[in-house]
N, C-alpha and C positions, 0 to 999 in steps of 0.2 A: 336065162330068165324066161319064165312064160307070158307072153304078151295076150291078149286077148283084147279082139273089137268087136265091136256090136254096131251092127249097119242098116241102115230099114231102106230099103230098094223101091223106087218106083221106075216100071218101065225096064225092067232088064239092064241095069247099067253095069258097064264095065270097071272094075277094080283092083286096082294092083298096090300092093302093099311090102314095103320093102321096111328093113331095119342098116343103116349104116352101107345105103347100093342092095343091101343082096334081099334081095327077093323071096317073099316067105309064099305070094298068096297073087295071083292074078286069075281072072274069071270071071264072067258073066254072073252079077247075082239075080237069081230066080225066083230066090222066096221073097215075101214081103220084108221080114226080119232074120238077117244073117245074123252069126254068129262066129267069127274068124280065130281060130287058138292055133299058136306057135311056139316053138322055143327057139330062142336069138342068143348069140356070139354079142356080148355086147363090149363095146369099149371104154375108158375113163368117161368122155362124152361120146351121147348118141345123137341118130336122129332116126326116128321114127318118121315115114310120108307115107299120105295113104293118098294115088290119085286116080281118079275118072276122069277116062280118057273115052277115045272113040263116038262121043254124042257130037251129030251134027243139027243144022238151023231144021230140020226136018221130023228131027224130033220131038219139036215143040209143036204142039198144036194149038190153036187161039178162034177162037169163034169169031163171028163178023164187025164184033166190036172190040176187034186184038186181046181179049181177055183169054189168058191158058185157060184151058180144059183140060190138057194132057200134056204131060214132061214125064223125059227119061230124068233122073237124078238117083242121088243118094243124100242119106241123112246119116252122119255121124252119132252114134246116141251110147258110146258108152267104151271108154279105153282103161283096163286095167293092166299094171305089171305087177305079177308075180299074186298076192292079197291087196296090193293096193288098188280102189277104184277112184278115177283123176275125178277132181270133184267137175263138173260141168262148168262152174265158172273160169274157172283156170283153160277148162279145152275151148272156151268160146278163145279167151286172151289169143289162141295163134293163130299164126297167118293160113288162108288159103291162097296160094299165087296159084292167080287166073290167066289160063288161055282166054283170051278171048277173042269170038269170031270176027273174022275179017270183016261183016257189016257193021256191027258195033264200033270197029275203031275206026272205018271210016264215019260215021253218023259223027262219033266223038271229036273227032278234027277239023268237020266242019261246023263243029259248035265251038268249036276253039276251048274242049274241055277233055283233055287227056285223063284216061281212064287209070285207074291206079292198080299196080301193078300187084295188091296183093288187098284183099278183103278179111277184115276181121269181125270180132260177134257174128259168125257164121260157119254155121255146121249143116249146114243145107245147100250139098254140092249140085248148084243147077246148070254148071257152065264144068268145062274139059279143065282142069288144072290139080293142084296138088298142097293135102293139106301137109302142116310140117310142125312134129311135134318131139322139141329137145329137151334131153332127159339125160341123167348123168349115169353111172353105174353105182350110184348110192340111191336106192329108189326110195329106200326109209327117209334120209335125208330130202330128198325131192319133195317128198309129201308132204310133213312138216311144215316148207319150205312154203307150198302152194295154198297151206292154211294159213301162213304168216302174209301171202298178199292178198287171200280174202279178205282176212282182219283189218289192213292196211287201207284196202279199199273200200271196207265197212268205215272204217274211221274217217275219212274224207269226204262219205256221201251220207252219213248218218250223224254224226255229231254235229250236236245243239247247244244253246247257251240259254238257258233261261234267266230272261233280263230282269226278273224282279228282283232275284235271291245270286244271278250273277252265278250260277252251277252251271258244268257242262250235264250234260245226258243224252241217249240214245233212247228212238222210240220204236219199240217191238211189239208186235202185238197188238197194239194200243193202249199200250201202257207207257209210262216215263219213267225210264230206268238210268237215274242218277251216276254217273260215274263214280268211280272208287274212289276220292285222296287218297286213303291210308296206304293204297297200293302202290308199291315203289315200281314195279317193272312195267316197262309198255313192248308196244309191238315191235320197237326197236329194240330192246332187252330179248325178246324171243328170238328175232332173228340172228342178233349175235351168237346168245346160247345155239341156234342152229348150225351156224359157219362153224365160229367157234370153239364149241362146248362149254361155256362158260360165260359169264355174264358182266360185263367191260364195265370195271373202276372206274 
């Protein structure tokens, strides 16, 4: 399968990128916007990690009101396999587990507030750790898969009830766009049809 990332570098950061351990891609990036393409041995399940590593406390710069000026990092901005591009919602959903420097986790213990050992909604690597991102060897399937928990998630933070007339609906645009009765299938009917191929009695 041909993997392909898209990384926008500040600061020269280090990058190493592996599929299932093996290693496609490590190197200082130098341009502003990389561009990383490979072909990968994939298995049933994968795991795709891409980490920055080697940034020390020294890196960061902060003016005399602790405020950065300048950081080494990397930004995540774009993972496709094969024709498929992962939508951005879906690449926020995984983990980055974070190194984090030794001053921070002592800071964090004397506030009696243990740091969590992996960051999510974040593709803006500013700290040494590693993102992690599992994919099957059905990547059609996958995709599908990843529009069926947009939708899901659209459904949970977008549906309304308008109390006069007692109708669900979704507001887009700025418009009020009425839910469908007549339509028998939901986001639970896709998702079967995805697993399954077929759509559960």
């Amino acid at each position: 399968m041909q993997i392909k990332i898209q990384i926008a570098a500040y600061n020269f950061p280090s990058i190493r990128i592996a599929v299932n351990g093996t290693v496609y891609f490590d190197s200082v990036l130098e341009n502003p916007s990389t561009t990383i393409e490979f072909d990968a041995d994939l298995n049933q399940n994968n795991s795709l990690t891409i980490e920055h590593y080697n940034k020390t406390n020294e890196d960061t710069l902060c003016d005399s009101h602790g405020k950065i000026i300048s950081d080494k990092a990397a930004e995540l901005t774009g993972i496709s396999f094969d024709k498929y591009n992962i939508p951005r919602n879906i690449m926020f959903k995984q983990p980055f587990n974070v190194q984090w420097p030794a001053n921070l986790i002592d800071d964090a213990k004397l506030r009696g507030e243990p740091l969590p050992n992996s960051l999510y909604n974040n593709l803006y690597f500013g700290f040494n750790g590693t993102y992690c991102f599992d994919f099957t060897n059905n990547i059609s399937k996958d995709y599908f898969y990843y529009f069926w928990q947009m939708e899901r998630d659209a459904n949970c933070n977008l549906q309304m009830v308008d109390e006069s007339s007692n109708t669900g609906y979704f507001e887009a645009y700025g418009l009020k766009l009425e839910i469908n009765k007549d339509f028998n299938y939901t986001i639970h009917d896709l998702k079967n049809i995805i697993e399954n191929q077929g759509i559960k009695s």
